[in-house]
C-alpha positions as CSV (number, residue, x, y, z in Angstrom):
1,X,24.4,9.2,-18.7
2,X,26.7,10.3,-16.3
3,X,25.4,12.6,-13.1
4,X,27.4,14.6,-10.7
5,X,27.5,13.8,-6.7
6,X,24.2,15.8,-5.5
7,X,26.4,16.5,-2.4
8,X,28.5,18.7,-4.8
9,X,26.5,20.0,-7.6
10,X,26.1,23.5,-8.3
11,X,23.6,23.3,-11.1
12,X,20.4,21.8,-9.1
13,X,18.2,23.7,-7.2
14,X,18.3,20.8,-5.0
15,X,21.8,21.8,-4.0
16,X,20.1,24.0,-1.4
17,X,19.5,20.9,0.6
18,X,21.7,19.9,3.4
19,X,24.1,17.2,2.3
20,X,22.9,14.8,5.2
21,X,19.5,14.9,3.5
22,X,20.7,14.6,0.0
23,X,21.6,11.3,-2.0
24,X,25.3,10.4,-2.9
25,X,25.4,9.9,-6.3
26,X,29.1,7.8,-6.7
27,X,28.3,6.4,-10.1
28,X,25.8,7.0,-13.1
29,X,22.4,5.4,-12.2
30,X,22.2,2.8,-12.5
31,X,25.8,1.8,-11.9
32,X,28.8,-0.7,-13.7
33,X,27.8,-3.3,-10.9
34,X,23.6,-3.1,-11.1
35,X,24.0,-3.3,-15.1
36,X,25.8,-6.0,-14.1
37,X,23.3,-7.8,-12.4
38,X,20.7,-6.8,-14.8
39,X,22.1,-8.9,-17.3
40,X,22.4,-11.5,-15.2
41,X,18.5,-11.0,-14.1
42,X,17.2,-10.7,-17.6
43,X,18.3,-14.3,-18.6
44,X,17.0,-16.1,-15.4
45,X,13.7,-14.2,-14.1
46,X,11.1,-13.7,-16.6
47,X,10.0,-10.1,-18.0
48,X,6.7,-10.5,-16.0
49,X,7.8,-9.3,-12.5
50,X,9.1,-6.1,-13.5
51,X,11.1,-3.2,-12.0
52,X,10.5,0.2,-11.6
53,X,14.9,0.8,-11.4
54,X,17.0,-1.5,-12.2
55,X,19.4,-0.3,-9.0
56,X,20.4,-3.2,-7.1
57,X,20.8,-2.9,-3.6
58,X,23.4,-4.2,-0.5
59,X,21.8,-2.5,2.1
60,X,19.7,0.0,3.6
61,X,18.5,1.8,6.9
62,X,16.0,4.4,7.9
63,X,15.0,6.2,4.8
64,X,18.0,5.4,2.7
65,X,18.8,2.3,0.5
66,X,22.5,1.7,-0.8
67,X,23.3,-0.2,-3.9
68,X,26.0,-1.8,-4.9
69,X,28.2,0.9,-6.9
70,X,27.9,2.1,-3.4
71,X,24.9,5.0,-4.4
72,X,22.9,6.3,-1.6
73,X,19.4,6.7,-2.8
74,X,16.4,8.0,-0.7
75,X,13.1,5.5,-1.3
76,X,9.9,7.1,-1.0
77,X,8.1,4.1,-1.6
78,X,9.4,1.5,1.1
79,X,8.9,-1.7,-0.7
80,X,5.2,-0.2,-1.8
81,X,4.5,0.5,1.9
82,X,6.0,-2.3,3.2
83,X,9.3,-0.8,5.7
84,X,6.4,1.6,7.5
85,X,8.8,1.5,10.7
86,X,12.0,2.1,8.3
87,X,14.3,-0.3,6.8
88,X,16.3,-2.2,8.7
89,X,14.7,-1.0,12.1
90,X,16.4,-2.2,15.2
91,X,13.6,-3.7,17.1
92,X,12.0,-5.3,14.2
93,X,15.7,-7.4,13.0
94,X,16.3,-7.8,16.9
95,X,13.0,-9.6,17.3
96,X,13.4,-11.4,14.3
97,X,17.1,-12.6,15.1
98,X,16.2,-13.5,18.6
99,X,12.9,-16.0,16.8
100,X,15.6,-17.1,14.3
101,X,17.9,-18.7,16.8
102,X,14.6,-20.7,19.1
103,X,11.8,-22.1,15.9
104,X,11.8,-21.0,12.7
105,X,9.0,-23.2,11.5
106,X,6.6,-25.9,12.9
107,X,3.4,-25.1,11.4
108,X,0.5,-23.2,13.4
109,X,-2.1,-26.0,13.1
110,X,0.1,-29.1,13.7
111,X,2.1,-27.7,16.8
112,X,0.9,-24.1,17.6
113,X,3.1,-21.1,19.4
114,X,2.0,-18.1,21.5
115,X,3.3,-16.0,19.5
116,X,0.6,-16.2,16.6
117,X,-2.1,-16.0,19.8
118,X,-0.5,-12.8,20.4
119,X,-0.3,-11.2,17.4
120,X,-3.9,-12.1,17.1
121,X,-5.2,-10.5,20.5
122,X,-3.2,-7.2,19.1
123,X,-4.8,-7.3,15.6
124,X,-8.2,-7.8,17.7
125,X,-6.9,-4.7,20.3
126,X,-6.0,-2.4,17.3
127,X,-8.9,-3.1,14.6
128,X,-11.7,-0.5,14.4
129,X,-15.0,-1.7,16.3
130,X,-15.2,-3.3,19.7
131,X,-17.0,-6.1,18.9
132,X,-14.7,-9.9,19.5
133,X,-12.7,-10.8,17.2
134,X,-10.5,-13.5,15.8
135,X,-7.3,-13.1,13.2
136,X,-6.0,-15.9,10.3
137,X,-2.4,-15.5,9.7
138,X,-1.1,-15.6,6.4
139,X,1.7,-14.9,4.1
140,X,0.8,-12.0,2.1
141,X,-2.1,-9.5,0.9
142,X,-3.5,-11.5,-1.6
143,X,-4.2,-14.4,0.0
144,X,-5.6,-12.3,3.1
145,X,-7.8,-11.0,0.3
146,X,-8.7,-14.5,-0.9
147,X,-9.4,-15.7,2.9
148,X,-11.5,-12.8,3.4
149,X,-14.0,-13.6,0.4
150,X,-13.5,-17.7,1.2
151,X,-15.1,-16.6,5.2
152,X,-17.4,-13.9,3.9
153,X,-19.1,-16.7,1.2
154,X,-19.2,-19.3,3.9
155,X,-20.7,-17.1,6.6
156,X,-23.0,-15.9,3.8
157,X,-23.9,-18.9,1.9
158,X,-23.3,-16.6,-0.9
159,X,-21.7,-16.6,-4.1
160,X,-21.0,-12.9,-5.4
161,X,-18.5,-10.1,-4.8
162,X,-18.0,-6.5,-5.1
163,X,-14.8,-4.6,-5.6
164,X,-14.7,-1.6,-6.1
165,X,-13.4,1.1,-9.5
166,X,-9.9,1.5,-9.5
167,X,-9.6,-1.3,-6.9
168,X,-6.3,-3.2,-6.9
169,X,-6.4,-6.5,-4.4
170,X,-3.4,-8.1,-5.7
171,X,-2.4,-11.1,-8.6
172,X,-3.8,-14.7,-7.4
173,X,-7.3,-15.3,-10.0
174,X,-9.7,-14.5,-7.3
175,X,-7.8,-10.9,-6.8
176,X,-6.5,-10.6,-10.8
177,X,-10.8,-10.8,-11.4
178,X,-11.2,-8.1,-8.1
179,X,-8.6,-5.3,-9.7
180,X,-9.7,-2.2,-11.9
181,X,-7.2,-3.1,-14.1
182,X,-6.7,-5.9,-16.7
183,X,-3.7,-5.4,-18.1
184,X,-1.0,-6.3,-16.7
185,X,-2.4,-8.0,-14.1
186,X,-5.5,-10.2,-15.4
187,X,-5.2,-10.1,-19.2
188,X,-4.2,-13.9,-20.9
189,X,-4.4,-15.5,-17.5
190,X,-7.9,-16.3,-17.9
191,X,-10.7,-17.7,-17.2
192,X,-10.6,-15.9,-13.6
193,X,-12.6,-16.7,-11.5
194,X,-16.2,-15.8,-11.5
195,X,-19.4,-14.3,-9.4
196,X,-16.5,-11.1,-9.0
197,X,-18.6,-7.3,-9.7
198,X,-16.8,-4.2,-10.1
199,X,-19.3,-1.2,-9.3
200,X,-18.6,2.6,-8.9
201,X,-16.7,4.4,-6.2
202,X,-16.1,7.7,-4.8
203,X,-13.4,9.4,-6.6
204,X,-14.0,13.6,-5.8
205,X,-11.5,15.0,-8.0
206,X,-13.1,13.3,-10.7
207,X,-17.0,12.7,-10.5
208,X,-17.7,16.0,-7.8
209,X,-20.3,14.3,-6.4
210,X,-20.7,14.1,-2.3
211,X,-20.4,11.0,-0.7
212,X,-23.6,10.7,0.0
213,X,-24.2,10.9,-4.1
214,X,-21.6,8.7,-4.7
215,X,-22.9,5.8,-1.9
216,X,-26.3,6.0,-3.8
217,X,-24.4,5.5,-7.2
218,X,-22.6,2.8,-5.7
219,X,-25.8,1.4,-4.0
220,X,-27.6,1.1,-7.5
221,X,-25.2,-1.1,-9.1
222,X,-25.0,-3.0,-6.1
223,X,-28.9,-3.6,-6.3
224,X,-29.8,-3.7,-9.7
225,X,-26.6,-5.3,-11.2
226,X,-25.8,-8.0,-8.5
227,X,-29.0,-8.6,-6.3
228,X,-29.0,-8.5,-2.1
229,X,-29.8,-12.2,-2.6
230,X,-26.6,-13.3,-4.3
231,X,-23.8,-10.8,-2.6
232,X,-21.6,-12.1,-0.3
233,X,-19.3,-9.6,0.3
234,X,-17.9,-5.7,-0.7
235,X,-14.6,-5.5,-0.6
236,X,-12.9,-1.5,-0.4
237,X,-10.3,-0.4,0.4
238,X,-10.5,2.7,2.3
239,X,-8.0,4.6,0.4
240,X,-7.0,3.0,-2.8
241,X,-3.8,1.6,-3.3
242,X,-2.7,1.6,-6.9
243,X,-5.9,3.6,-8.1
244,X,-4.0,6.5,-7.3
245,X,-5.0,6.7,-2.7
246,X,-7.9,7.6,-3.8
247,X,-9.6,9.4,-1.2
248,X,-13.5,8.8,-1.1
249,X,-15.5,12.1,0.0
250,X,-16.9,12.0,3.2
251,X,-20.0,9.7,4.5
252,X,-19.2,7.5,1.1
253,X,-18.0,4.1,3.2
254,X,-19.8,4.5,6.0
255,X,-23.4,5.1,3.6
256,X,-21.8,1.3,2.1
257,X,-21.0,-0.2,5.1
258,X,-24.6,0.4,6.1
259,X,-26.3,-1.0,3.8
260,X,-24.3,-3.9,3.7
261,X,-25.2,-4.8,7.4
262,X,-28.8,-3.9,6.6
263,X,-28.8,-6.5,3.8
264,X,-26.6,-9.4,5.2
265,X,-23.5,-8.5,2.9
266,X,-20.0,-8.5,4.8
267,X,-18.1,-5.8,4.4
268,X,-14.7,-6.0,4.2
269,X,-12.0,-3.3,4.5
270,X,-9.0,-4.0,2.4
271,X,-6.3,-2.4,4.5
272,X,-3.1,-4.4,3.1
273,X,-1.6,-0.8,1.8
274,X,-3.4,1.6,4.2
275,X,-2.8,0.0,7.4
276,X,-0.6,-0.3,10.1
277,X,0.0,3.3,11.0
278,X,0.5,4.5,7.2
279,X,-2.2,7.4,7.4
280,X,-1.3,8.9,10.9
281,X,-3.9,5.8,12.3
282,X,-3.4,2.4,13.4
283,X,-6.0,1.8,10.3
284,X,-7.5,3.7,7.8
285,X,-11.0,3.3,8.2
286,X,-10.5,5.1,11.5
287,X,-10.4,8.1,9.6
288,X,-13.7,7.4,8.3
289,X,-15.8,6.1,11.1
290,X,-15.6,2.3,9.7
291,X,-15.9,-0.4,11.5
292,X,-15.3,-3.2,8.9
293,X,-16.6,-6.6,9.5
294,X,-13.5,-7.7,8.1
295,X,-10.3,-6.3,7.5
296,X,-7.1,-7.6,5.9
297,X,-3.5,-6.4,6.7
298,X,0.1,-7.1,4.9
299,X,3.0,-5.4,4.1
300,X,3.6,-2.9,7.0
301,X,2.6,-5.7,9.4
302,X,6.3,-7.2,9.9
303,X,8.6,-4.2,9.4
304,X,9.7,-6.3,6.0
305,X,9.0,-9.9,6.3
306,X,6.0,-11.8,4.4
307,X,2.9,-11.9,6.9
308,X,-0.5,-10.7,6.5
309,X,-4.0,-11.3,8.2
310,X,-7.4,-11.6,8.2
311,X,-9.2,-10.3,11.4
312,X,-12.8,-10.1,11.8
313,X,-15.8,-10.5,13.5
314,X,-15.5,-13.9,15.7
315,X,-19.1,-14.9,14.3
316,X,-17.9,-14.6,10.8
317,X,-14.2,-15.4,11.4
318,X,-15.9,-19.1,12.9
319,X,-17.9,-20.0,10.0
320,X,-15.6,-21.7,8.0
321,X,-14.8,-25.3,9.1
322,X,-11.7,-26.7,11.1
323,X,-9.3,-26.8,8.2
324,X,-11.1,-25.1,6.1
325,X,-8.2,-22.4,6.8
326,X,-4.5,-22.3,7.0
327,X,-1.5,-23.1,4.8
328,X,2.0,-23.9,5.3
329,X,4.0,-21.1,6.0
330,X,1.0,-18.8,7.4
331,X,1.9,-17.0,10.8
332,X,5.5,-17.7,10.6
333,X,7.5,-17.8,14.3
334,X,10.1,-15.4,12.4
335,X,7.5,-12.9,10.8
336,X,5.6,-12.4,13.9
337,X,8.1,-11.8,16.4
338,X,8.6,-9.1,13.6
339,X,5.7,-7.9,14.0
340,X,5.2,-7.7,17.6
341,X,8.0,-5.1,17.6
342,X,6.2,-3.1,15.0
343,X,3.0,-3.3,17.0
344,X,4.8,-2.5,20.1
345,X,6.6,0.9,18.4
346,X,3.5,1.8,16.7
347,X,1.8,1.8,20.6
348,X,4.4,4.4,21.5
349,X,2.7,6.9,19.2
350,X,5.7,8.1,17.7
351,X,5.5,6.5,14.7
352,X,2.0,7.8,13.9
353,X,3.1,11.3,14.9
354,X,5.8,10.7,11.7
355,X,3.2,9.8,9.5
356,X,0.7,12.8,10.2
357,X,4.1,15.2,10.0
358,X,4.8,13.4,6.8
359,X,1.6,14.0,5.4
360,X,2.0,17.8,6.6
361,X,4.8,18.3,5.2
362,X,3.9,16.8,1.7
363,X,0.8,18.1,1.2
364,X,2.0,21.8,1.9
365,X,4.8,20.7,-0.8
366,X,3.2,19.6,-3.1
367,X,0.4,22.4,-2.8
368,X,3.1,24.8,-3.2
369,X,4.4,22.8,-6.5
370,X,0.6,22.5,-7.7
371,X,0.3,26.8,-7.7
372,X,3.7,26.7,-9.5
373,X,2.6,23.7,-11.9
374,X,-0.6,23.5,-13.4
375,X,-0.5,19.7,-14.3
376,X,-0.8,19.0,-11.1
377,X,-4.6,19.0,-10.7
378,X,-5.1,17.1,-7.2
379,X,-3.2,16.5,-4.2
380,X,-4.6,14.1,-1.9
381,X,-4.5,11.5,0.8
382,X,-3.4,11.0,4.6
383,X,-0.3,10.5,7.4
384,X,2.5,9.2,4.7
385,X,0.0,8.2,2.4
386,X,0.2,10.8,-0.4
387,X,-0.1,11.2,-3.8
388,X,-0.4,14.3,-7.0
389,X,-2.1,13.8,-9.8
390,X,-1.3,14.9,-13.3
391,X,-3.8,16.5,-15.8
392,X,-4.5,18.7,-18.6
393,X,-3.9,21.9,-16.8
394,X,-7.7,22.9,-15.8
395,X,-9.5,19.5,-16.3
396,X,-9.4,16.5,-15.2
397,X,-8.0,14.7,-18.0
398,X,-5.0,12.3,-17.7
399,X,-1.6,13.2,-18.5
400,X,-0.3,10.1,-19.6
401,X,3.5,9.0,-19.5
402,X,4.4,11.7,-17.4
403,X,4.0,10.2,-14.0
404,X,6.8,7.8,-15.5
405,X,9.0,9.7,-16.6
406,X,8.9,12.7,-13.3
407,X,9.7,9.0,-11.6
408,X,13.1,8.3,-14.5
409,X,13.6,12.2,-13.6
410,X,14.0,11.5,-9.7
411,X,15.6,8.0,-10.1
412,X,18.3,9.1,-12.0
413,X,18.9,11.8,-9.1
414,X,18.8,9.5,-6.4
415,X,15.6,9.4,-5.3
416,X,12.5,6.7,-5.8
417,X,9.2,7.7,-6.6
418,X,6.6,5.0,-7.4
419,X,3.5,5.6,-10.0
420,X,0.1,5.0,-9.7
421,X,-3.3,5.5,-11.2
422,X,-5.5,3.4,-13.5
423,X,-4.1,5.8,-15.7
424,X,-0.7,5.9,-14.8
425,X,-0.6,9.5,-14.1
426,X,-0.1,10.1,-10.6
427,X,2.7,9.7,-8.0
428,X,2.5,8.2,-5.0
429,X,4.7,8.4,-1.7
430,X,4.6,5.8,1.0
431,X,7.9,6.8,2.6
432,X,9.1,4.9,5.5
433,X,7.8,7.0,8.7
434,X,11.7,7.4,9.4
435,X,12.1,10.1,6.8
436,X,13.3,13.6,7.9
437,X,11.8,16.6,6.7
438,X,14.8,17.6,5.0
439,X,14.9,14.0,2.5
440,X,11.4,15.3,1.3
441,X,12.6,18.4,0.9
442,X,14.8,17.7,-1.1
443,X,12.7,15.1,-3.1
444,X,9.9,18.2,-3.8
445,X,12.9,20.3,-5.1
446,X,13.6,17.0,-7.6
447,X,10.0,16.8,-8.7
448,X,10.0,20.6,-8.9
449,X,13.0,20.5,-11.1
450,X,11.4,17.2,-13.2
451,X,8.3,19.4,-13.9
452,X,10.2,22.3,-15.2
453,X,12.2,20.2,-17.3
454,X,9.7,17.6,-19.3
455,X,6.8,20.0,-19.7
């Protein structure tokens, strides 16, 4: 497979794009060197931790990720949401360069740094609800997930836990037992853990039912299934991940979130994808009217580097015992000067403004492509947080395989898409907020040509 230089090709409809927003295409993809590597990959890292394209890259900024056959690709799916403020963003390496040189490790709970107390006071600033707060730093979403069931069953004296359809929390046992999904992420790993409930959600394109209907739905299962008595915790994510960003109709979580305060159940926000400025808010649940008892955050937190949190309601936050919390690398000096800078660009406001004329920009795409393609029965979510989904023109029934291969389509032309979906047939973008609106342009004319071309 060998593709010509989008900067000069006359046969894609994509060549209507300025140059400065296009991909340089120098080699097939993926290139002599990445095959390279590959190889080299396949016989050292086992087949479990996947890839979506086998490009390997040297270096990247803004929007744009070069490999090493010296291909410029545009990524639409920053890390899965992780390089919000844009890869290799200035303030974010400055930070982190600056903390690299004075401690790089010493271990929160043996000698502590103000740092950490400052990250905490922002996450207690920026988190919905005005109540006091308190944060647990840790290294990534998962175990923010983990921390936030571990507080919620001590606080509770509890045991169970409800997660919500087409949930995905992440690939420890506690959050293999919380997804949607088995495989690939929970089947042969077993026994997971247990006292884990998945009950209904809110899914409008599929079920039609208001949030009000769907909160009762969700409500029943809650009651009948599990019991007041035994449920600990709720765990939602205010606009699912990889379900497919989901986008619950409206009065859904806040119906759930009442009804967990009125029967003692914490209610915790899962924000690790959603967060950090992603939808055009600080959070997500903003957009909703939430005001989680707890919420976790990752990826977009550090701008790239492994952090993530738990912040929460000081009441709950204090229940578990000194030690009881903590690990090793948790709150690293490095990570959170990273993520002071993203904290204090996100403040500026023009960050969020990206996202919310990302999402603009998008949605009218894709709308546009949707009355030209009729597999594409929903376009939904928020900021740069948005996703199409593929169906039997007229229904709601999957499409499967096709997500995956409009995502081959755009690879091989320079641009990444990620998939999504408990059924695999939706694409998602979570573009860093540094994109211009002449990369997604060009992107749409890719997926516009993919369409044409496969169906």
């Amino acid at each position: 497979m060998t593709l010509t230089d989008p900067v000069s090709s006359t046969t894609s409809t994509a060549g209507s794009t300025p140059a400065d927003d296009r991909p340089l295409l120098r080699t097939e993809i993926p290139g002599p060197r990445s095959r390279e590597l590959h190889e080299r990959r396949l016989a050292v890292v086992p087949r479990g931790a996947a890839w979506t394209l086998p490009v390997y890259i040297d270096h990247a900024d803004g929007a744009w990720i070069v490999d090493v056959d010296g291909n410029r690709l545009l990524d639409l799916g920053a890390g899965i949401g992780v390089t919000t403020i844009g890869h290799a963003n200035s303030g974010v390496a400055d930070a982190a360069s600056e903390q690299l040189r004075k401690v790089t490790h010493t271990l929160f709970t043996i000698t502590p740094y103000e740092g950490y107390v400052r990250l905490a006071e922002l996450l207690a600033e920026r988190t919905p609800g005005g109540f006091a707060k308190k944060t647990l730093l840790v290294n990534s979403g998962a175990e923010a997930v983990e921390n936030a069931v571990k507080i919620a069953r001590r606080h509770t004296g509890r045991r169970a836990v409800a997660a919500l359809d087409h949930a995905f929390h992440g690939r420890t046992n506690l959050t293999s037992a919380m997804n949607h999904k088995a495989a690939p992420y929970a089947s042969g790993f077993g026994p997971l853990a247990p006292d884990i409930h998945r009950v209904p959600n809110s899914y409008p394109f599929r079920d039609g039912l208001t949030g009000a209907e769907a909160a009762a739905r969700t409500i029943a299962y809650l009651e009948q299934r599990i019991g007041t008595r035994d449920l600990a915790a709720v765990v939602a994510e205010p606009i699912q991940g990889e379900g497919g960003f989901i986008v619950p109709a409206e009065g859904y979580l806040t119906a759930l979130q009442e009804w967990a305060t009125a029967n003692g159940v914490v209610f915790v926000a899962d924000e690790v994808q959603s967060g950090m400025g992603r939808t055009g808010t600080w959070f997500a649940s903003e957009l909703f009217g939430l005001e989680p008892d707890l919420v976790t955050t990752a990826k977009g937190i550090a701008g790239g580097l492994p952090l993530a949190g738990v912040t929460g309601r000081a009441e709950i936050m204090d229940a578990a015992d000194p030690g009881g919390l903590g690990g090793t690398f948790g709150g690293n000096p490095v990570s959170i000067a990273a993520a002071l800078s993203v904290f204090e660009q996100l403040a500026t406001g023009e960050p969020l403004a990206a996202a919310n004329r990302i999402g603009e920009v998008l949605t009218a795409g894709l709308r546009a492509l949707a009355a030209k393609h009729d597999v594409i029965g929903d376009v939904r979510g928020h900021g740069a947080m948005i996703a199409f989904e593929l169906t039997e023109p007229g229904t709601t029934i999957p499409i499967p395989g096709l997500a995956g291969r409009i995502s081959q389509f755009a690879g091989e032309r320079g641009v990444l898409l990620l998939t999504a979906g408990s059924d695999g047939n939706v694409i998602r973008f979570l573009p860093p907020l540094a994109v211009t609106d002449g990369q997604l342009a060009y992107a749409l004319e890719v997926i516009d040509e993919a369409l044409a071309a496969l169906l």
